[in-house]
Every structure is written in structure tokens, then in C-alpha cells.
C-alpha positions as protocol buffer text, in pm:
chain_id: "A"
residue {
  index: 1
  type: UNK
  ca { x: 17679 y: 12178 z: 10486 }
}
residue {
  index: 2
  type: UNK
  ca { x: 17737 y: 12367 z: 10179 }
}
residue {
  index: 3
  type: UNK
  ca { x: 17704 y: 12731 z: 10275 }
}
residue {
  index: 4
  type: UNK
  ca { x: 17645 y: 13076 z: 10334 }
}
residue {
  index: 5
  type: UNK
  ca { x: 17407 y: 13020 z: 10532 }
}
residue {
  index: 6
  type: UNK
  ca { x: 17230 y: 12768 z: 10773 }
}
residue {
  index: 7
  type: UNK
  ca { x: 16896 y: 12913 z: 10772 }
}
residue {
  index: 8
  type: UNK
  ca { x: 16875 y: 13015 z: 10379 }
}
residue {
  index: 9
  type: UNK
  ca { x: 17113 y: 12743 z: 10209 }
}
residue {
  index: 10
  type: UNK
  ca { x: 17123 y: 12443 z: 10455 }
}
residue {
  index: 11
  type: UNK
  ca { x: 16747 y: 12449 z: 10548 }
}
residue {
  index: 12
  type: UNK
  ca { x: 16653 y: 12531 z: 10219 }
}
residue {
  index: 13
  type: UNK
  ca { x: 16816 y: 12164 z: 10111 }
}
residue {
  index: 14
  type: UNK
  ca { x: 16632 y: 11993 z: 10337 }
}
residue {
  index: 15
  type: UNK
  ca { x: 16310 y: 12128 z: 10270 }
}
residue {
  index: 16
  type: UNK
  ca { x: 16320 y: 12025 z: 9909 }
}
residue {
  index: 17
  type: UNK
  ca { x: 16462 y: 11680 z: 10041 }
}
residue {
  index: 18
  type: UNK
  ca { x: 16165 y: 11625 z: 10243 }
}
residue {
  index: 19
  type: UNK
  ca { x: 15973 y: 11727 z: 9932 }
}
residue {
  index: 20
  type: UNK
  ca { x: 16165 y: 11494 z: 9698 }
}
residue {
  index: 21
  type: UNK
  ca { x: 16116 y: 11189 z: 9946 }
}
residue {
  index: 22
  type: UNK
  ca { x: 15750 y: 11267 z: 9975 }
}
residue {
  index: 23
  type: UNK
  ca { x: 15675 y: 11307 z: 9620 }
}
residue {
  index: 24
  type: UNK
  ca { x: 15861 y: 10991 z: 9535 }
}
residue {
  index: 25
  type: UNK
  ca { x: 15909 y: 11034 z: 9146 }
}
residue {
  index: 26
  type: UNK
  ca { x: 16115 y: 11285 z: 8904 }
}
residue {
  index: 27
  type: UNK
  ca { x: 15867 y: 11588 z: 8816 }
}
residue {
  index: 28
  type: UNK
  ca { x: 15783 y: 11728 z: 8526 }
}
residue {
  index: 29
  type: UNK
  ca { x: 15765 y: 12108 z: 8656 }
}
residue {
  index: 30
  type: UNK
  ca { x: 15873 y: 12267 z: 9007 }
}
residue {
  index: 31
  type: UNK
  ca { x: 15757 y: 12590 z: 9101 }
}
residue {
  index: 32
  type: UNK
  ca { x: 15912 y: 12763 z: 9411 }
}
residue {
  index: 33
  type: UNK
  ca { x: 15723 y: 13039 z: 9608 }
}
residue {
  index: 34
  type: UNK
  ca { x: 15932 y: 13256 z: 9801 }
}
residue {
  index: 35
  type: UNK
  ca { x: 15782 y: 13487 z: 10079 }
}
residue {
  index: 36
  type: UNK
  ca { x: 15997 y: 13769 z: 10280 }
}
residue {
  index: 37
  type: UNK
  ca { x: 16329 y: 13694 z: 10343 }
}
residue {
  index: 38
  type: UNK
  ca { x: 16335 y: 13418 z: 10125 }
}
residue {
  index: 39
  type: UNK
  ca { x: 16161 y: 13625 z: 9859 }
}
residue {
  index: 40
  type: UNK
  ca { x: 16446 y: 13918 z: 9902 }
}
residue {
  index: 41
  type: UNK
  ca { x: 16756 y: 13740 z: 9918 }
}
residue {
  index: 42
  type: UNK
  ca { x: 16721 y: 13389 z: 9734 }
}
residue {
  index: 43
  type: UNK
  ca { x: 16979 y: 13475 z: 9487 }
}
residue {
  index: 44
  type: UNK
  ca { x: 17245 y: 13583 z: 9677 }
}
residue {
  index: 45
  type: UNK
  ca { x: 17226 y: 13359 z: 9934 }
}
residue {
  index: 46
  type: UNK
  ca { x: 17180 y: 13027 z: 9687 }
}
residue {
  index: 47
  type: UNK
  ca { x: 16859 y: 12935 z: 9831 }
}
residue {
  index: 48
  type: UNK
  ca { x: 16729 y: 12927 z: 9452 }
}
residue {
  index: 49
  type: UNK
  ca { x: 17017 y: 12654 z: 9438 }
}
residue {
  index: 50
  type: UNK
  ca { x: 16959 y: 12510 z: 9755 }
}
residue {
  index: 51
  type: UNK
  ca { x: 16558 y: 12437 z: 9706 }
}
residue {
  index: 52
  type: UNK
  ca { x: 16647 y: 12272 z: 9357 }
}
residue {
  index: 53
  type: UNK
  ca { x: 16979 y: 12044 z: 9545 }
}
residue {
  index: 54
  type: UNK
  ca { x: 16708 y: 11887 z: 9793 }
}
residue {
  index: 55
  type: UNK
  ca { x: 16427 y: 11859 z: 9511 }
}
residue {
  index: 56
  type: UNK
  ca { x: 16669 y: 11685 z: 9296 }
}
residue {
  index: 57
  type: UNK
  ca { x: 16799 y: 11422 z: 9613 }
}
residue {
  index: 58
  type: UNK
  ca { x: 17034 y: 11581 z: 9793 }
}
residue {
  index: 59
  type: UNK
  ca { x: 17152 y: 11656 z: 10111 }
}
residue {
  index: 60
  type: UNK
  ca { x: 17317 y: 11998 z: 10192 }
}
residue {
  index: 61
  type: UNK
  ca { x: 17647 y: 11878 z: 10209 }
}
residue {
  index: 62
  type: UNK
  ca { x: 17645 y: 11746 z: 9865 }
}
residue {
  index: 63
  type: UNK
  ca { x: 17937 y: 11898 z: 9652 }
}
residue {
  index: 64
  type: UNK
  ca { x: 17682 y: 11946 z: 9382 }
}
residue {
  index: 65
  type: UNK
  ca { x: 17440 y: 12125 z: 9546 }
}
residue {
  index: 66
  type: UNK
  ca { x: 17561 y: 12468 z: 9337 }
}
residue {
  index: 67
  type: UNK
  ca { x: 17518 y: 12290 z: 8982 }
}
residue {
  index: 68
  type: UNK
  ca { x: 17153 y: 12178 z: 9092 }
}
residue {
  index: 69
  type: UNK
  ca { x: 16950 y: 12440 z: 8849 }
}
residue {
  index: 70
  type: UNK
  ca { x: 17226 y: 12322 z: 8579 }
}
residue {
  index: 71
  type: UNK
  ca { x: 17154 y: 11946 z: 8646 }
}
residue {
  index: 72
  type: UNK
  ca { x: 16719 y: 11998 z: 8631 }
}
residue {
  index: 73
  type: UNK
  ca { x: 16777 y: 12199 z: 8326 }
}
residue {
  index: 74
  type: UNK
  ca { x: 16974 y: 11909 z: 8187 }
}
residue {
  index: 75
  type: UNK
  ca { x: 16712 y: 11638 z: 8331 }
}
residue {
  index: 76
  type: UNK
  ca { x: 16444 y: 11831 z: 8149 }
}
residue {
  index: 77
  type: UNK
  ca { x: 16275 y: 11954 z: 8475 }
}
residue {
  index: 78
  type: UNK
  ca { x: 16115 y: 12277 z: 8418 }
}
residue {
  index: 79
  type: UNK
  ca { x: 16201 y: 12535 z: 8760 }
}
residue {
  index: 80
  type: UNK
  ca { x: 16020 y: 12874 z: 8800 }
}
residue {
  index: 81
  type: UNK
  ca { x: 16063 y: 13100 z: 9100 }
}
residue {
  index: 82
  type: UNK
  ca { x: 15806 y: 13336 z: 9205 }
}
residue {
  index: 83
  type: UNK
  ca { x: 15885 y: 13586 z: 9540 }
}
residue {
  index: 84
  type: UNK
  ca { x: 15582 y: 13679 z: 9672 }
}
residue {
  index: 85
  type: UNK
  ca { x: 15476 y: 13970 z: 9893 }
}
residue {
  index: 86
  type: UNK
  ca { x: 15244 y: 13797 z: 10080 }
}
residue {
  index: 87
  type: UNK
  ca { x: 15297 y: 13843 z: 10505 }
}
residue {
  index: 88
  type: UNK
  ca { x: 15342 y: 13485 z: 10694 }
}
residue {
  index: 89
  type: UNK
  ca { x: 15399 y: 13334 z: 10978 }
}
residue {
  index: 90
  type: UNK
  ca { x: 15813 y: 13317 z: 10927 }
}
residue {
  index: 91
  type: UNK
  ca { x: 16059 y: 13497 z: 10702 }
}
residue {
  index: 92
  type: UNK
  ca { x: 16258 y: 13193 z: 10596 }
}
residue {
  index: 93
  type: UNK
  ca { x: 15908 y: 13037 z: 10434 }
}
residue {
  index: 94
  type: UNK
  ca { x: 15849 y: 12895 z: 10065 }
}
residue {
  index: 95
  type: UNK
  ca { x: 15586 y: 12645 z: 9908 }
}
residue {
  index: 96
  type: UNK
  ca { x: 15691 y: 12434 z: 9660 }
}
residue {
  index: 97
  type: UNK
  ca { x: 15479 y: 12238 z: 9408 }
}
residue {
  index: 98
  type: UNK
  ca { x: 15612 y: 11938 z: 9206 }
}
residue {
  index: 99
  type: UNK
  ca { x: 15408 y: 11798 z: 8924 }
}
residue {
  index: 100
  type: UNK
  ca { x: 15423 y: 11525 z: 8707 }
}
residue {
  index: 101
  type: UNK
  ca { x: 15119 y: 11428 z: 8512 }
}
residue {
  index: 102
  type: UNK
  ca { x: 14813 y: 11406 z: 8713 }
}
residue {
  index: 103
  type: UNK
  ca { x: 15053 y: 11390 z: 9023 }
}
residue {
  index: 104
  type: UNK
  ca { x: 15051 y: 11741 z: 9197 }
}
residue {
  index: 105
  type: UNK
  ca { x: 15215 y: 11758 z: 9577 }
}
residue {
  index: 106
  type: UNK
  ca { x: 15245 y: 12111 z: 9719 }
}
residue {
  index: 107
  type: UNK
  ca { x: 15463 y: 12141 z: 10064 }
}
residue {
  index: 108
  type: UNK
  ca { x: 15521 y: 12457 z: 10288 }
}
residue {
  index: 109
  type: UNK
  ca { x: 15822 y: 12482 z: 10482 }
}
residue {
  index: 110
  type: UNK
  ca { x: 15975 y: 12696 z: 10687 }
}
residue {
  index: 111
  type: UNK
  ca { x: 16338 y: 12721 z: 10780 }
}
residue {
  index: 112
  type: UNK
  ca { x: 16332 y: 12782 z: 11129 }
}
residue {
  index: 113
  type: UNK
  ca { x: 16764 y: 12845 z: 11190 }
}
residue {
  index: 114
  type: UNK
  ca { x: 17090 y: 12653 z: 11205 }
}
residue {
  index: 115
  type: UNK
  ca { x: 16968 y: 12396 z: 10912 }
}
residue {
  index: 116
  type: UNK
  ca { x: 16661 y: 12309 z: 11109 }
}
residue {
  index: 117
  type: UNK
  ca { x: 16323 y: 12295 z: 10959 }
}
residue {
  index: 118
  type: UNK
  ca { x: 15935 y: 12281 z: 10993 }
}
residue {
  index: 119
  type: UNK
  ca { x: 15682 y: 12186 z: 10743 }
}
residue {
  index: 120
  type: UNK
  ca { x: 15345 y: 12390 z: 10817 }
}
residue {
  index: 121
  type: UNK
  ca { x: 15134 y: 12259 z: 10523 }
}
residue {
  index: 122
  type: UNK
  ca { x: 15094 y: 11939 z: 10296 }
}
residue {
  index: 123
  type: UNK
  ca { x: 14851 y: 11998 z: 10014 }
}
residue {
  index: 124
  type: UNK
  ca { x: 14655 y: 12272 z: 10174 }
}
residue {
  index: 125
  type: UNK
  ca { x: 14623 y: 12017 z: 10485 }
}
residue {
  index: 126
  type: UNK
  ca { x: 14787 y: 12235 z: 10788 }
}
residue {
  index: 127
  type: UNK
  ca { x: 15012 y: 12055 z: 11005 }
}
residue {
  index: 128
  type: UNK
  ca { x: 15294 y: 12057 z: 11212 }
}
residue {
  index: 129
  type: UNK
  ca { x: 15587 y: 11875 z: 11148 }
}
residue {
  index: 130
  type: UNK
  ca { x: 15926 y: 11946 z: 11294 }
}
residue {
  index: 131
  type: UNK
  ca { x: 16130 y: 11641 z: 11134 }
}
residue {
  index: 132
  type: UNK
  ca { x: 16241 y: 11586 z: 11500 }
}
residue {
  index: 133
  type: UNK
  ca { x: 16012 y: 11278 z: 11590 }
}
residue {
  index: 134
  type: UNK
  ca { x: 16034 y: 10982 z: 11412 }
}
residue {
  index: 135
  type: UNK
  ca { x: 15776 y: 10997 z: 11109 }
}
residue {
  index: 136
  type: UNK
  ca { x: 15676 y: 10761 z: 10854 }
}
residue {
  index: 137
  type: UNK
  ca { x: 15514 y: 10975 z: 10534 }
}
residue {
  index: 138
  type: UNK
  ca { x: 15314 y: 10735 z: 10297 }
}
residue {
  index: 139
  type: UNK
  ca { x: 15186 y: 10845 z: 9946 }
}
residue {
  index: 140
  type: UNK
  ca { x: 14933 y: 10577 z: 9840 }
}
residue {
  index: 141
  type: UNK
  ca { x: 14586 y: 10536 z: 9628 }
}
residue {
  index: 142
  type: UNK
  ca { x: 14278 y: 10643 z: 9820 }
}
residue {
  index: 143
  type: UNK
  ca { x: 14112 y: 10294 z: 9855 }
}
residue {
  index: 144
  type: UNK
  ca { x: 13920 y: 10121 z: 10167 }
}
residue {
  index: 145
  type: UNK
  ca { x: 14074 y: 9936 z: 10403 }
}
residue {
  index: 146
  type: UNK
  ca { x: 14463 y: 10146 z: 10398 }
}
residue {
  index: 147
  type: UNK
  ca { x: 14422 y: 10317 z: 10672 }
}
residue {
  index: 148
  type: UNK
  ca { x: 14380 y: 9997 z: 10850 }
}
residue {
  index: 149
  type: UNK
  ca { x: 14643 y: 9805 z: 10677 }
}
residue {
  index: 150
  type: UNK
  ca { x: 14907 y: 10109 z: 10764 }
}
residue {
  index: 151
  type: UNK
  ca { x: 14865 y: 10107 z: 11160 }
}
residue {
  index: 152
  type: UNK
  ca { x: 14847 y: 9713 z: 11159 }
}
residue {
  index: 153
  type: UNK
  ca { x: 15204 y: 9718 z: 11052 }
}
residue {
  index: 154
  type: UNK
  ca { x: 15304 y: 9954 z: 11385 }
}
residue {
  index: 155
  type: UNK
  ca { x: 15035 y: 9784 z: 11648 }
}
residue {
  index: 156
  type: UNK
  ca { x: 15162 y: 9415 z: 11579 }
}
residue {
  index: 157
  type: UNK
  ca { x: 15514 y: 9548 z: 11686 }
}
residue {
  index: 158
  type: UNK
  ca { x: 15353 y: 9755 z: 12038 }
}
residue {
  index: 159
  type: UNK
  ca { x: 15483 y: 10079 z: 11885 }
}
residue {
  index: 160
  type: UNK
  ca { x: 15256 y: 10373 z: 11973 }
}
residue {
  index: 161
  type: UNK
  ca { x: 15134 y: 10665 z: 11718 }
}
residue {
  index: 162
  type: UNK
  ca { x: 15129 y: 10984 z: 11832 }
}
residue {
  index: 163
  type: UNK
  ca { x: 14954 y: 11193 z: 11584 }
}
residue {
  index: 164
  type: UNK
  ca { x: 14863 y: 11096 z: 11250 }
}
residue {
  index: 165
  type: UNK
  ca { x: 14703 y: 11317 z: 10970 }
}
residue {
  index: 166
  type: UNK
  ca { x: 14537 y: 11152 z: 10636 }
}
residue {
  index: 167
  type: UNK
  ca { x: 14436 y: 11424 z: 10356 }
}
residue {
  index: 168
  type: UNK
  ca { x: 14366 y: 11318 z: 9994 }
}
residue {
  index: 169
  type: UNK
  ca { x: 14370 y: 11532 z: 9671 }
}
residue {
  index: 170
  type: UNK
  ca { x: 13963 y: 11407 z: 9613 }
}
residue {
  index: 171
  type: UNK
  ca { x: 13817 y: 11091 z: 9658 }
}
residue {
  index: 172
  type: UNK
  ca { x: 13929 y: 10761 z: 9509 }
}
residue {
  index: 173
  type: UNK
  ca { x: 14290 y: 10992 z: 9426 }
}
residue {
  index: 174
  type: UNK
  ca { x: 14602 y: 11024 z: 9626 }
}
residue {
  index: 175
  type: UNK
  ca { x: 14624 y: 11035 z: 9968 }
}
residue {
  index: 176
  type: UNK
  ca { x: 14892 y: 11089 z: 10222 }
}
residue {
  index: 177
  type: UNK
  ca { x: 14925 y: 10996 z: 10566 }
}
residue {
  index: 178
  type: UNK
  ca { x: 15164 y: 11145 z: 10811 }
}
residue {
  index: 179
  type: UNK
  ca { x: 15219 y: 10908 z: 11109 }
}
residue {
  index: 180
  type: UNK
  ca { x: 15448 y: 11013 z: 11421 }
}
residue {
  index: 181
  type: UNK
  ca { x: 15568 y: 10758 z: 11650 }
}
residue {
  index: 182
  type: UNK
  ca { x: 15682 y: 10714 z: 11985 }
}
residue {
  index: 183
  type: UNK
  ca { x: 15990 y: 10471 z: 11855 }
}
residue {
  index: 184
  type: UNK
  ca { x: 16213 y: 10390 z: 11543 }
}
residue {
  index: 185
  type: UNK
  ca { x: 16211 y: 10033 z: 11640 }
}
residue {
  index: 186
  type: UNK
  ca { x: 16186 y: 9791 z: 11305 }
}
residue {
  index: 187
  type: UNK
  ca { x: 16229 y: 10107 z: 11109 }
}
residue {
  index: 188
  type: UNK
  ca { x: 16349 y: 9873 z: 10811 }
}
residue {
  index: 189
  type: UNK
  ca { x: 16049 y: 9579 z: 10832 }
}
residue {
  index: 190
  type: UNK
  ca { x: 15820 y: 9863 z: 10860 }
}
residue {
  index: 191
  type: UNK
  ca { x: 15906 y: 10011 z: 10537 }
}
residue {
  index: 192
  type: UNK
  ca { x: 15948 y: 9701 z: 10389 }
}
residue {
  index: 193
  type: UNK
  ca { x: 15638 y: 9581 z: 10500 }
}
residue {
  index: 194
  type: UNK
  ca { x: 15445 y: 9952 z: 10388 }
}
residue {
  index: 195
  type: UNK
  ca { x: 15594 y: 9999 z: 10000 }
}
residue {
  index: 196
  type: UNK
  ca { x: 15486 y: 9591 z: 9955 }
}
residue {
  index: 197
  type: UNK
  ca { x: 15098 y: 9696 z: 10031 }
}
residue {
  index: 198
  type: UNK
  ca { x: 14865 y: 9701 z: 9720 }
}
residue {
  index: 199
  type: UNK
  ca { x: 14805 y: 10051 z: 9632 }
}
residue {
  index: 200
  type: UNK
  ca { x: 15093 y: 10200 z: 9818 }
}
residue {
  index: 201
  type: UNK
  ca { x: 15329 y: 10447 z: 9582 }
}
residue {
  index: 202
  type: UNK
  ca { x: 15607 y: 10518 z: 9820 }
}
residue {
  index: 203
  type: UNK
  ca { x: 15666 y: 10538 z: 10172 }
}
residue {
  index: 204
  type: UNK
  ca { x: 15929 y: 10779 z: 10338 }
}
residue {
  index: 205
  type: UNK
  ca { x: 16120 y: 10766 z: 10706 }
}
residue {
  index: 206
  type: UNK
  ca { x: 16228 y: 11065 z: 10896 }
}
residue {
  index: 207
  type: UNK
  ca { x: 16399 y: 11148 z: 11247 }
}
């Protein structure tokens, strides 16, 4: 990892990773809410940096990660920062909203120590998702029959879901389905098989 720190530089990266995977596309704006610790000591501890490295692609031990706010300033993304003095859950917590056009995502995560992380909250949806389990994240139009067409893909191959969580931004819109399974067997045929379905915009993997 690129430091100082595990919890405020490394975790920060993969939180805007996760958010970069999910959202699939470059944005047009990013704005970064920063609560508590994150709020107090952003700067000085590059998680400012750190956010932008994983919202721009990469990991936290990319050699770049401390030119990221350089590079979206150059790729005409615009960046704001807002601490906030709202109480949560978790010091180490920030929600971060990407837009481009009509496509708004907004993701809270929390950085939960030694570059681990949690994501608490997917477009005002409330989960739990500890990037530990094996996940498939699909971003895809809101049309009949998807649902359907999505668990087909795992129940052909005997692999089991766990939990699974659909929310949509309004009907007929996007929608987003979080799918944890007991396996990462056919990992590659399953994507594959997911980002060829009409409708579907992109389709992440996580362990």
C-alpha cells in the first residue's frame, strides 16, 4: 500500500475502487462527504488523495495514487469535499456520489482498520457488505424478467446465493443488485455470461 495509514489512506482506496467498479463509467462530478475522523484529518493523512486514486481505478498500491486529484483535474472530473459534523456509526466513514448525466450512484463506506472495509449503504438502500464473501454487483436497466435472467446464470452451475439485495433509483431506471455467494466457481463464464444480457450496463466481482 501507499501510506500513512491503513485505515485513512489504504481503505480509503478501496472504497472509491469499489465505487469506481460499481459505477462502471468516468463521471462527470464526484463529491466526497467526510464525517469524524475522516472529516478532521483527510488532508493530512491523504485520504482526500486516496478516495480520488480508487474513484479514478486504482488500487492502493498504485505509485500514482498521490497525483490522483492532479490526474481528475486533468480528465475534467469535477471533485468537491465536504466534512461534515454529522455523528455515525464509525469514525473512518464517507459517502461518495459520482454523477454523470442522468447516472447518479451514491455509496457509504466505512473503513473499518488495516485496509479493510465495509460498505453500509448503496443509494440510500442499507446493507451490509464486508467485501469478504464473494459478490457479484450488477448495474442494469430496470426491466421484467432480470432478476430472473441474473440467478439463472448461478442456479444452472449449483452455486448457492446467500443474500441478495435489488434497489432501483425509480421505476423503469437503474437498478442494482448485490448477490453474495457461497462459491467463486466459473467466476469468469459468469461475468461473461451477465455483461452479454440485454439491458445489463456493467457487472462487477469481488472477494
Amino acid at each position: 500500500m501507499v501510506g500513512p495509514s491503513s485505515s485513512h489512506t489504504a481503505g480509503a482506496a478501496r472504497i472509491g475502487k469499489v465505487v469506481h467498479d460499481i459505477f462502471g463509467e468516468k463521471p462527470e462530478k464526484i463529491t466526497i462527504d467526510l464525517y469524524e475522523s475522516f472529516a478532521k484529518t483527510y488532508r493530512g493523512h491523504g485520504t482526500d488523495v486516496a478516495i480520488v486514486a480508487g474513484l479514478l481505478g486504482m488500487t492502493p498500491d498504485d505509485p500514482r495514487l498521490a497525483d490522483s486529484l492532479k490526474l481528475a483535474y486533468e480528465d475534467g472530473i469535477k471533485v468537491a469535499f465536504v466534512p461534515k459534523s454529522d455523528k455515525v456509526d464509525h469514525p473512518n466513514t464517507t459517502k461518495i456520489t459520482m454523477i454523470k448525466g442522468d447516472h447518479k450512484l451514491t455509496v457509504t463506506g466505512v473503513s473499518i482498520g488495516g485496509g479493510n472495509i465495509q460498505i453500509s449503504e448503496i443509494n440510500g438502500f442499507k446493507i451490509s457488505l464486508s467485501m469478504g464473501t464473494p459478490t457479484y454487483i450488477t448495474v442494469h436497466q430496470d426491466v421484467a424478467g432480470m432478476i430472473t435472467k441474473v440467478t439463472q446464470a448461478f442456479t444452472k452451475r449449483g452455486i448457492n446465493i446467500g443474500t441478495m439485495t435489488v434497489t432501483r433509483e425509480s421505476k423503469g431506471e437503474k437498478a442494482i443488485m448485490i448477490i453474495e455467494v457461497d462459491d467463486k466457481q466459473d467466476q469468469k463464464e459468469i461475468l461473461e455470461e451477465l455483461r452479454s444480457l440485454k439491458y445489463m450496463d456493467n457487472v462487477t466481482f469481488f472477494e
